[in-house]
Structures are given as structure tokens and as C-alpha cells.
C-alpha positions as CSV (number, residue, x, y, z in Angstrom):
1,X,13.0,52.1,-59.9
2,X,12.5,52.4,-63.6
3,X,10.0,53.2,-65.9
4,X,9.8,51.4,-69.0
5,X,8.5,52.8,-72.5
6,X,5.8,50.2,-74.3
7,X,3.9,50.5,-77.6
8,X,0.7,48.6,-78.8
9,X,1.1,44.7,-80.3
10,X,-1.6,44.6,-83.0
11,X,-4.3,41.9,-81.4
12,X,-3.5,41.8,-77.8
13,X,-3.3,45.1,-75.9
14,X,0.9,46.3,-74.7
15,X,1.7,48.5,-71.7
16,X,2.4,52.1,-72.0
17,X,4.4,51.7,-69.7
18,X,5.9,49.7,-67.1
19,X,7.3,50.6,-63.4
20,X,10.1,48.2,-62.2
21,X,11.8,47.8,-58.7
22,X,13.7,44.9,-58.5
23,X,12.9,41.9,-60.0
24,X,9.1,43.3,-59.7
25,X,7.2,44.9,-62.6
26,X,4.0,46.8,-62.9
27,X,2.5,47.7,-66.3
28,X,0.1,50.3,-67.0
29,X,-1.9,50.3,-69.6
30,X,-3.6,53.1,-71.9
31,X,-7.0,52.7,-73.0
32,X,-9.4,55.2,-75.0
33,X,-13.4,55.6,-74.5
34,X,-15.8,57.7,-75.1
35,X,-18.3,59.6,-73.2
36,X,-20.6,61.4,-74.2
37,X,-19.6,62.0,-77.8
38,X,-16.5,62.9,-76.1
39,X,-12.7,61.0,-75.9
40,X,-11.0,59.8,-72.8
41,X,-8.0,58.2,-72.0
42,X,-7.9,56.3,-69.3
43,X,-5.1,54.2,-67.5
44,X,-5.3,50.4,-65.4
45,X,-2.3,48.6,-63.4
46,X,-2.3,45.0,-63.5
47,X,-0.3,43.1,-61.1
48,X,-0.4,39.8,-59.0
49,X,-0.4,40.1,-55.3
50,X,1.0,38.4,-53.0
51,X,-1.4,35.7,-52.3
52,X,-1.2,35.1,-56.0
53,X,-4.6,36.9,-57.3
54,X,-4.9,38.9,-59.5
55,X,-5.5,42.6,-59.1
56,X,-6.4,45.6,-61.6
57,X,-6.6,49.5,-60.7
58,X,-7.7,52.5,-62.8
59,X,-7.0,55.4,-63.2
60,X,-7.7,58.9,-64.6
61,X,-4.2,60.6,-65.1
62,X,-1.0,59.0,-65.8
63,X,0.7,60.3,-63.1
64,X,-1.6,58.9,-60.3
65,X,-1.3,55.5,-62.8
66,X,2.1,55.9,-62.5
67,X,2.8,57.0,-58.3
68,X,0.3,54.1,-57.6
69,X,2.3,51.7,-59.5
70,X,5.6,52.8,-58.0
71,X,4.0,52.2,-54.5
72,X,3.0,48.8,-55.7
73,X,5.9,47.2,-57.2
74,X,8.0,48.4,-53.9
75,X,5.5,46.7,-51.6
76,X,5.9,43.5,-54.2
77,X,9.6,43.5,-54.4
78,X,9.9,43.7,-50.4
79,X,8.0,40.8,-49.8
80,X,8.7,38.7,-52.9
81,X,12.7,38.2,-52.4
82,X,12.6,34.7,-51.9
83,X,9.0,33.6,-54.4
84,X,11.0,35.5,-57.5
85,X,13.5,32.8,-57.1
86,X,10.0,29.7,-57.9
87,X,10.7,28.0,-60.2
88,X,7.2,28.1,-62.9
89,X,5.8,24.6,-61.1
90,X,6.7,26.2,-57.9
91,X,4.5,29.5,-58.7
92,X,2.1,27.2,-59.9
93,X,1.9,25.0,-56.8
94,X,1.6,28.3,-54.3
95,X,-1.1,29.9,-56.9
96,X,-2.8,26.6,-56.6
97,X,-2.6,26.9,-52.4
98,X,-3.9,30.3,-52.6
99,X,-6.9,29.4,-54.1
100,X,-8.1,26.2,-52.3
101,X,-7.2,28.3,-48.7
102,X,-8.9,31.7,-50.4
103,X,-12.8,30.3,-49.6
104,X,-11.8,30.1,-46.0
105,X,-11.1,34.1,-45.5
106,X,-7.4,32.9,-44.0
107,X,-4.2,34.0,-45.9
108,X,-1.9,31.7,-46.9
109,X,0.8,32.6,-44.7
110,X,-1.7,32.2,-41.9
111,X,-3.1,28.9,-42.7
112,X,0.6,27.7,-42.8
113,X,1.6,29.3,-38.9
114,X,-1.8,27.6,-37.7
115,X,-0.6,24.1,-39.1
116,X,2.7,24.9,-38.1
117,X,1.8,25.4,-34.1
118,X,-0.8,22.3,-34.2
119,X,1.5,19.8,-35.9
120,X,4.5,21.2,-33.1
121,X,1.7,20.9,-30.6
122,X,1.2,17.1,-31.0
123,X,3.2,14.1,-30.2
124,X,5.6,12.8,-32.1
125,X,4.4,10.5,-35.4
126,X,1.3,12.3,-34.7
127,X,-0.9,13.6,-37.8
128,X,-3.4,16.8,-37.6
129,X,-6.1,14.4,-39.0
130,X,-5.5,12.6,-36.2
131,X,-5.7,15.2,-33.6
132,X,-8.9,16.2,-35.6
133,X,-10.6,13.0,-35.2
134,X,-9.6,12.0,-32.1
135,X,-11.5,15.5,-30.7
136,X,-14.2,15.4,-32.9
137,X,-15.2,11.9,-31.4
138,X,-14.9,13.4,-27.9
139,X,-16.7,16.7,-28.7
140,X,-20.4,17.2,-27.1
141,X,-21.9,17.7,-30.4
142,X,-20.7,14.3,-31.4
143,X,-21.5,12.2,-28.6
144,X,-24.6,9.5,-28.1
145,X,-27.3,11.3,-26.6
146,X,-28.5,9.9,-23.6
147,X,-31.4,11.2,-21.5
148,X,-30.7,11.5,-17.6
149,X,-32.9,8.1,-17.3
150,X,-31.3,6.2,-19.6
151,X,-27.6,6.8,-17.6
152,X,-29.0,6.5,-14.4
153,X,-30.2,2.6,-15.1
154,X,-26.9,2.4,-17.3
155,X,-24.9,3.6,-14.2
156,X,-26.9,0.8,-11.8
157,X,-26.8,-1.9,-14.1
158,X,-22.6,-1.1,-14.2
159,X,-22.4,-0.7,-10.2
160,X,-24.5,-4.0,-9.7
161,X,-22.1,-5.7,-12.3
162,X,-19.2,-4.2,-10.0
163,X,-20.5,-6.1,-6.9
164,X,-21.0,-2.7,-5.0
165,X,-23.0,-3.1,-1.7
166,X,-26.6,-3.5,-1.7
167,X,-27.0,-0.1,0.4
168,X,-25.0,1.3,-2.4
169,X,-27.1,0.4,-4.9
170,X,-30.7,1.2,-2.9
171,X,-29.1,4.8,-2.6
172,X,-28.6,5.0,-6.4
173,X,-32.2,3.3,-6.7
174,X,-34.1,6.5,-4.6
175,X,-31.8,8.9,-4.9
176,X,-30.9,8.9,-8.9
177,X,-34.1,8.0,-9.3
178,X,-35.5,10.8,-8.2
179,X,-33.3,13.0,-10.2
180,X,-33.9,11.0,-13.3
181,X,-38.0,11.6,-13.0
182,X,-37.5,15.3,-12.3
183,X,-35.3,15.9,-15.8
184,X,-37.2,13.1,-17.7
185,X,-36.6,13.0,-21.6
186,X,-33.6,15.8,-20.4
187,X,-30.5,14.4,-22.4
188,X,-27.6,14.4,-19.7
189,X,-25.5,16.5,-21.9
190,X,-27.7,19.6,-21.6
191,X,-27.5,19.4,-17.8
192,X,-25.4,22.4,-16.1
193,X,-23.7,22.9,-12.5
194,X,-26.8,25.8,-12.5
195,X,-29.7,23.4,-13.1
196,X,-28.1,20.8,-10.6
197,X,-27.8,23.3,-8.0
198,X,-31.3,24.5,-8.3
199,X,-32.3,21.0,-7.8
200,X,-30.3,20.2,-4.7
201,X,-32.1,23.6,-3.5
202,X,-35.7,23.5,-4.4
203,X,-36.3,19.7,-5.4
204,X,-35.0,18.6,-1.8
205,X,-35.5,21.5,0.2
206,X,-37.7,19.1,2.6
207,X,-34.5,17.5,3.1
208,X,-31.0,17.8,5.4
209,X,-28.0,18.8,4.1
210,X,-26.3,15.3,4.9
211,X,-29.2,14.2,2.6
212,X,-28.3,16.4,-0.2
213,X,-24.6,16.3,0.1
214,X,-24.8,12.3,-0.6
215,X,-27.5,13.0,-3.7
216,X,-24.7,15.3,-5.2
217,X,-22.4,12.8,-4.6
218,X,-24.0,10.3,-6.4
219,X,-24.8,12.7,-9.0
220,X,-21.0,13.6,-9.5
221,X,-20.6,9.6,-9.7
222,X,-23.1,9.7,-12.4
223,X,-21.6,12.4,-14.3
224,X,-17.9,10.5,-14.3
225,X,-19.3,7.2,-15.1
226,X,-21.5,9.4,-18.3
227,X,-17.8,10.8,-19.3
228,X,-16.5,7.3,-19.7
229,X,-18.9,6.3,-21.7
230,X,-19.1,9.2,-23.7
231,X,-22.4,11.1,-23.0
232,X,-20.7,14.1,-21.7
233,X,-17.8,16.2,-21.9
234,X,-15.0,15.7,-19.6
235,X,-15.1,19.6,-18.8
236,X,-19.0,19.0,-17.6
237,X,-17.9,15.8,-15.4
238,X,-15.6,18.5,-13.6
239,X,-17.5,21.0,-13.3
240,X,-20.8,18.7,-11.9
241,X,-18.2,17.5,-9.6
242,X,-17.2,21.3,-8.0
243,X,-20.4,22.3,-7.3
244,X,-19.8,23.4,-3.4
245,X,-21.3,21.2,-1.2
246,X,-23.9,21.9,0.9
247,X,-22.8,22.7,4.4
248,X,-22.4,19.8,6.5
249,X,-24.4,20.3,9.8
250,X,-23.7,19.8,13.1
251,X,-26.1,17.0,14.7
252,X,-25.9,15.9,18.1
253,X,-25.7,11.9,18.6
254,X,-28.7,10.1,20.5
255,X,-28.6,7.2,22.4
256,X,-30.9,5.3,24.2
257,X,-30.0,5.2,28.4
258,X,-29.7,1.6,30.1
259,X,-32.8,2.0,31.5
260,X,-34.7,2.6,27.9
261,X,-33.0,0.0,26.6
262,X,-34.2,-2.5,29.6
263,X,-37.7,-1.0,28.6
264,X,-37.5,-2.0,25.0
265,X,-36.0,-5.2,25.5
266,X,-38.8,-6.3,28.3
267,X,-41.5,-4.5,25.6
268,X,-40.3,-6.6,22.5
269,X,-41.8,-9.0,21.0
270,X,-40.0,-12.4,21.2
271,X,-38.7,-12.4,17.3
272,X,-38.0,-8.6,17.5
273,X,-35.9,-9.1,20.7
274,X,-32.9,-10.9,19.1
275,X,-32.6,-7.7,16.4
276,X,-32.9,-5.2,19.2
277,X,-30.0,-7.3,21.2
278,X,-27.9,-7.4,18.0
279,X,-27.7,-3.9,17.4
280,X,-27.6,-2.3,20.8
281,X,-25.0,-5.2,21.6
282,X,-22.9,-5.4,18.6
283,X,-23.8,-2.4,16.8
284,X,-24.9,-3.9,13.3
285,X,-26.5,-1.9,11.3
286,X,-30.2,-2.0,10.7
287,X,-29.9,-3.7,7.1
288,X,-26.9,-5.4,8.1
289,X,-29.6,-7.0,10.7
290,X,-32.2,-7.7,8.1
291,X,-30.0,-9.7,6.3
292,X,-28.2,-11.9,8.6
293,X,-28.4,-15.6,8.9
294,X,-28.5,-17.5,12.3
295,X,-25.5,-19.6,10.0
296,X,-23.7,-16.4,10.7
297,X,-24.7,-16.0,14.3
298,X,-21.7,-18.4,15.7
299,X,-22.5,-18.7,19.8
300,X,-20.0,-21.5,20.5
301,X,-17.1,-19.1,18.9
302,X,-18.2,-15.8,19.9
303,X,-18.6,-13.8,17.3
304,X,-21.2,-12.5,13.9
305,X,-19.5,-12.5,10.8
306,X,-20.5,-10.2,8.9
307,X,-20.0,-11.3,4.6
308,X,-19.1,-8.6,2.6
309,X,-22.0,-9.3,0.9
310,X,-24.3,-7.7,3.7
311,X,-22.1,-5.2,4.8
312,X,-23.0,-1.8,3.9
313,X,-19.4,-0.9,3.0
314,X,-19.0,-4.1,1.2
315,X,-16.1,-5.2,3.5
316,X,-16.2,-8.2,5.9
317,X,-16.1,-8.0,9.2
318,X,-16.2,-10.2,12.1
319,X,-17.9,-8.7,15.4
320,X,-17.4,-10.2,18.8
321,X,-20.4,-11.4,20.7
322,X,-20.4,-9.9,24.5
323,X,-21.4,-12.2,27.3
324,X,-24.9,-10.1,27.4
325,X,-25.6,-10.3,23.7
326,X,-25.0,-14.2,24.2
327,X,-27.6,-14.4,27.2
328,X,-30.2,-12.9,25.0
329,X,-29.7,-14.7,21.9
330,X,-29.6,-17.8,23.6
331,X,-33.2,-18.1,24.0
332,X,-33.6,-17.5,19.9
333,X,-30.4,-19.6,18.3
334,X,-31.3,-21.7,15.1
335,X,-29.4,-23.5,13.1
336,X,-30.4,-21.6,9.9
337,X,-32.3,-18.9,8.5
338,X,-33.1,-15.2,8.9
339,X,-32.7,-13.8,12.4
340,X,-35.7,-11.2,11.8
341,X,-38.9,-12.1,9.8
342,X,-38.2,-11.3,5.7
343,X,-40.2,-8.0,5.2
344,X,-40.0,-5.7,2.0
345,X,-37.4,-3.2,2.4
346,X,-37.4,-4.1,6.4
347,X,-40.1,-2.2,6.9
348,X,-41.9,-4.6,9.1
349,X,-38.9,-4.7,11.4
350,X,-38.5,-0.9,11.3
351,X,-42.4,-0.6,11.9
352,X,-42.0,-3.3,15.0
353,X,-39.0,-1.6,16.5
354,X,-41.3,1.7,16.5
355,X,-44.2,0.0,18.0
356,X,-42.2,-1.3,20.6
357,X,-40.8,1.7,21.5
358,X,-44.5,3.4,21.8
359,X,-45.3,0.1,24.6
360,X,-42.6,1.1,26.5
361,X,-43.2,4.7,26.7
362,X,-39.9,6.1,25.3
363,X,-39.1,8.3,21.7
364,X,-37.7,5.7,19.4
365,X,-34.3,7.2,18.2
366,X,-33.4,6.7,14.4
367,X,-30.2,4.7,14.1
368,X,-29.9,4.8,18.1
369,X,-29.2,0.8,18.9
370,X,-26.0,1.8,16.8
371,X,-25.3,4.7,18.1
372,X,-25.6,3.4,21.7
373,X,-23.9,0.8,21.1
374,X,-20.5,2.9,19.9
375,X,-21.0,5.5,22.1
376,X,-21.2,2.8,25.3
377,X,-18.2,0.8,23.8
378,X,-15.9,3.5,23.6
379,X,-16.4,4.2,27.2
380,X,-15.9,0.7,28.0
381,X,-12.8,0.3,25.6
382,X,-11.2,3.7,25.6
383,X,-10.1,2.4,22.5
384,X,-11.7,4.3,18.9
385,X,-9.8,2.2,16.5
386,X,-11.0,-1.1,17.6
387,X,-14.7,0.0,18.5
388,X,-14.1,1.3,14.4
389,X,-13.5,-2.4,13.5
390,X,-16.2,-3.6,15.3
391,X,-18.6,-1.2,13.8
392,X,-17.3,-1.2,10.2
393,X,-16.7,2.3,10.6
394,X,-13.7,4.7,10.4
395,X,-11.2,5.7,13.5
396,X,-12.4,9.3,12.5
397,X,-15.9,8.5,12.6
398,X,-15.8,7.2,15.8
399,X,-13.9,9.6,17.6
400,X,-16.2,13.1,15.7
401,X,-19.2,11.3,16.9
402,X,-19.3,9.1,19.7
403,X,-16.1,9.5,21.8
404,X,-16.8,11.0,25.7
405,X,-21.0,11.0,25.2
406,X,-21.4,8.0,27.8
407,X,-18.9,7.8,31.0
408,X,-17.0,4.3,31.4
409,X,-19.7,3.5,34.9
410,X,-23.0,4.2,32.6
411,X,-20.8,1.5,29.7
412,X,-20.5,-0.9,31.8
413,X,-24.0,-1.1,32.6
414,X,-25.2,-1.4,29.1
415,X,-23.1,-4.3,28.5
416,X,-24.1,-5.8,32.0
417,X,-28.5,-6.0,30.7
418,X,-29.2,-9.5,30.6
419,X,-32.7,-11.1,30.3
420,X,-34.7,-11.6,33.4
421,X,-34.7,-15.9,33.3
């Protein structure tokens, strides 16, 4: 360290002195005021530091001027090795850098790391601009708004385009619509796993779990097909789509006997009967009924064909007609057109089928023609996987539900009903 003597250049103030360590130099300079009526002299450091600004320190004594400026120009020197090497338009270029980084509150040093880690943190030929706009167009704050309403008919009008089953699409109809008119005018964005689960809880607490497990199904559908398009976060998608289901329940399968089915058959009326037969016979499904064609009704080869277009699992299928089924649709076979009368919905045939089962004195079972029918099947067949492609259903499904609830003796006498001639 050395301490350097300095006088006073007439015009422009000199150093009394200056403290040097290195290549690093701190003057301190004198000054006299007044006070008072009375003289002081007074001593300031001037020094750069090592973000390039400029920093001044005063002083009473000169030996405090002086420690202070020892302490200083150390500090300097130890962490200027390699900057007292700049050349002047290097010196220049980091003064420059310290001041357009100084507004942000981040040192220069630590602006640098920062851009250092991102740019290592990207692909190759990849720029930090790039990065930056690539997440700012994906960020929440960002993103179209969209009410729950407006990506619920969005998310139809893209399922219908898809060729999805009708069923599919009456399930998005009630269901999504009935989540879109309890958060109207709510943009989807500002939809949480919270407020979701409070609606599966209190909004459908009239209804089963099955019912509410499929309603947060489709509302985890809705919330991936909103993340495509933009509306939402891909963090929200995921987290919509771990709320814990509700617990599925354990429901015993019904089925009508022979003897109540002999009962609704001889109750029916004429154009109900060929419905009832199809789907205690052949186990189609109650719209899968409503929309078949006698066209698809094929006596001479033995079988319903079932188009893809009909099917609830928008799958074709062809189902074999058993030699009961044919005795009773005998009576009924056209050429052409529906097999039940149109209705809206199919609540006439729905409405009819309930009737009938009040005239012949039994408790109409929901879903029961089908059930009976896979239930007496399997006893008959022994065989899951093929009732499974009868029924459009899976192996799994079959087994779980309708596997040892009939014996083979009571299956054989379903399939053996035939219409009194």
C-alpha cells in the first residue's frame, strides 16, 4: 500500500492524498468550510465501485479519511484483477451495462449468471427471446378468455365434428350443460380443483356417485380440450384432471325373471312388443333401440347390425338373432323404417315400457331388458368374451356384473319365451 502526497491545481480541486494497492487508487481530498464563524477542514474519498458508480465518503479527521480509504482500495484491487486490464472502450462498454441493468435492483454479475443458466437451459439454436415469447403466449395472463359456456359449446361443436357417438354427445349436452349454467359469465381460467369439487358435492348431491364420476369425467375432457386451445394452463388441465374421484359404489344388478318377462311381453302393446323382444333378446341398448331401422333388422340372415352410427360406443357391431327373438319379430318385420314409433328423446317408448310394466303388475327395472339379457346369456354361454361382443360391452364388464346371477336351467328358459300363436 502507498500513500501518495498531492497539492492543489489552480481551477480544478487535487487530492491530498492518494492511497494505492495495486493497480487501485483512492484519493482523498481536503476541503475547508466554515461553521459558525468558525474553520473546518474536512476530508471526501472518491472512488468507482465495482458495478462502475460512482461513490463519495466524508470525513472528519484524516486518519479515518485515510483507514477508510486503505480498506477501500484493498476491497477494489481484489476484485478488479482482471477489469484493470479493459481496455478504455471496454470500461466504457461494462459502465454502460451497469447502468441499463442498475433500474432493475440486479447486479451486473447477477444479471449475467441468470442469462447464463437460461441460455444453457434451452435447446440448442435456441434464443432467450424465444424462450420468453414462447411462455408468455402460453402464460394464463395471456390467454383468450373464455367463459365456461363459451368452451362447453366450443368443446360440442369439436366432438360433433369428431363423429363421437350421439350418447356421447347427449352426455356433454346435460351434463356440461349443467355445469356451464351454474358458473355462467365464470371465465374457465378462474376455475379451481376447489370450486369443481364443491360442485360435484353440493350441485349434484341429489345424484349417485356413478353420476358424478362421469360429470367429472367430462369435465377433465373439457379442461384438456380448453388447454389445447389455449384457455387454460396446462398445470390447471392437470390438476382438474386429479381431483379423486368419487367412490365408485357397489350396485347390485336387476333383472327381470322368465315369468315377468312373459308378463310384459303378453301386457305390450303390439308396436312396443318388438322393442321389449329386442332388448331382452339381444340386449340392445335402449337408444340403440330407438334408432334402429327394420333395414337393419335382417330375419333371413340372423342377425341386427348395429352401424356405428347408433352404437353408443361408436363401434359396429353385428348381434345374432336367437330363434325366440325371430318368433316375435316375425309378427312386426317391415321392409323399412323405425322399429319403435319416433318420439323426442325416446321418451314415449321409455313412458310405454313403464306403462306396460304397471298392466302387468311388476316394478319396471331401469336398464333391466339389458341386463337380463347378459346376465341369462352368460349362463347359457358360459362364455364372457363373446356375450361382450354381443353386447358392445367389455370382457371385464361382463364378468364384474353379470357372470353367475342366473343359473344355465333359468337361461335357457328365457331364450325358450315365444309368443302364444
Amino acid at each position: 500500500m502507498k500513500v501518495g502526497q498531492a497539492g492543489v491545481k489552480k481551477g480544478k480541486p487535487m487530492a491530498s492524498f492518494v492511497v494505492s494497492v495495486g493497480s487501485v487508487s483512492v484519493p482523498v481530498y481536503s476541503r475547508r468550510r466554515s461553521v459558525a464563524g468558525k474553520a473546518y477542514t474536512g476530508f471526501t474519498l472518491s472512488f468507482y465501485d465495482a458495478e462502475g458508480r460512482r461513490v463519495r465518503r466524508s470525513f472528519a479527521d484524516a486518519g479515518e479519511a485515510k483507514a477508510e480509504a486503505q480498506r477501500v482500495a484493498a476491497g477494489l484491487a481484489a476484485g478488479r484483477l482482471e477489469s484493470a486490464r479493459l481496455t478504455a472502450s471496454e470500461a466504457e462498454t461494462f459502465l454502460a451495462a451497469s447502468k441499463k441493468v442498475a433500474p432493475t435492483g440486479v447486479s451486473l454479475l447477477a444479471a449475467i449468471d441468470e442469462w447464463l443458466a437460461a441460455k444453457a437451459a434451452l435447446p440448442p439454436g435456441s434464443g432467450l427471446m424465444d424462450a420468453v415469447s414462447y411462455f408468455a403466449s402460453r402464460h394464463p395472463a395471456n390467454a383468450p378468455s373464455r367463459t365456461v359456456e363459451e368452451v362447453v359449446a366450443e368443446f360440442l361443436a369439436d366432438r360433433e365434428r369428431a363423429g363421437v357417438s350421439r350418447h356421447y354427445l347427449r352426455d356433454i349436452r346435460c351434463r356440461l350443460g349443467r355445469v356451464s349454467d351454474s358458473f355462467r359469465n365464470c371465465p374457465i381460467a378462474s376455475l379451481t380443483p376447489a370450486l369443481v369439487g364443491t360442485y360435484l358435492a353440493s350441485e349434484l348431491a341429489d345424484q349417485t356417485n356413478r353420476s358424478r364420476r362421469n360429470v367429472l369425467r367430462l369435465v377433465s375432457g373439457l379442461f384438456q380440450f380448453a388447454r389445447r386451445a389455449g384457455y387454460v394452463s396446462r398445470a390447471l388441465a392437470e390438476e382438474i384432471a386429479e381431483i379423486p374421484a368419487p367412490k365408485a359404489e357397489t350396485v347390485e344388478t336387476e333383472v327381470f325373471t322368465v315369468d315377468e318377462m312373459r308378463r310384459l311381453l303378453d301386457s305390450a302393446r303390439p308396436e312396443i312388443v318388438p322393442a321389449l323382444a329386442i332388448g331382452g333378446f339381444a340386449g340392445l341398448r335402449s337408444e340403440e333401440i330407438i334408432r334402429l331401422d327394420w333395414s337393419e333388422v335382417k330375419l333371413a340372415e340372423g342377425v341386427i347390425v348395429v352401424s356405428a352410427g347408433k352404437a353408443k360406443t361408436a363401434s359396429r357391431r353385428i348381434v345374432p338373432i336367437q330363434p325366440n327373438l325371430r318368433a316375435w319379430l316375425e309378427f312386426a318385420d317391415k321392409a323399412s323404417g323405425p322399429v319403435v314409433p319416433p318420439s323426442p328423446g325416446g321418451q314415449v317408448l321409455q313412458n310405454a315400457m313403464r306403462l306396460t310394466a304397471e298392466r302387468a303388475g311388476i316394478q319396471w327395472v331401469r336398464n333391466g331388458l339389458r341386463h337380463s339379457f347378459c346376465s341369462y346369456r352368460v349362463a347359457v354361454t358360459g362364455d364372457p368374451i363373446l356375450v361382450a361382443t354381443e353386447a358392445g360391452n367389455s370382457p371385464g364388464m361382463i364378468h364384474k356384473h353379470y357372470r353367475a346371477l342366473v343359473t344355465p336351467v333359468e337361461g335357457a328358459a328365457w331364450f325358450a319365451l315365444l309368443p302364444v300363436r
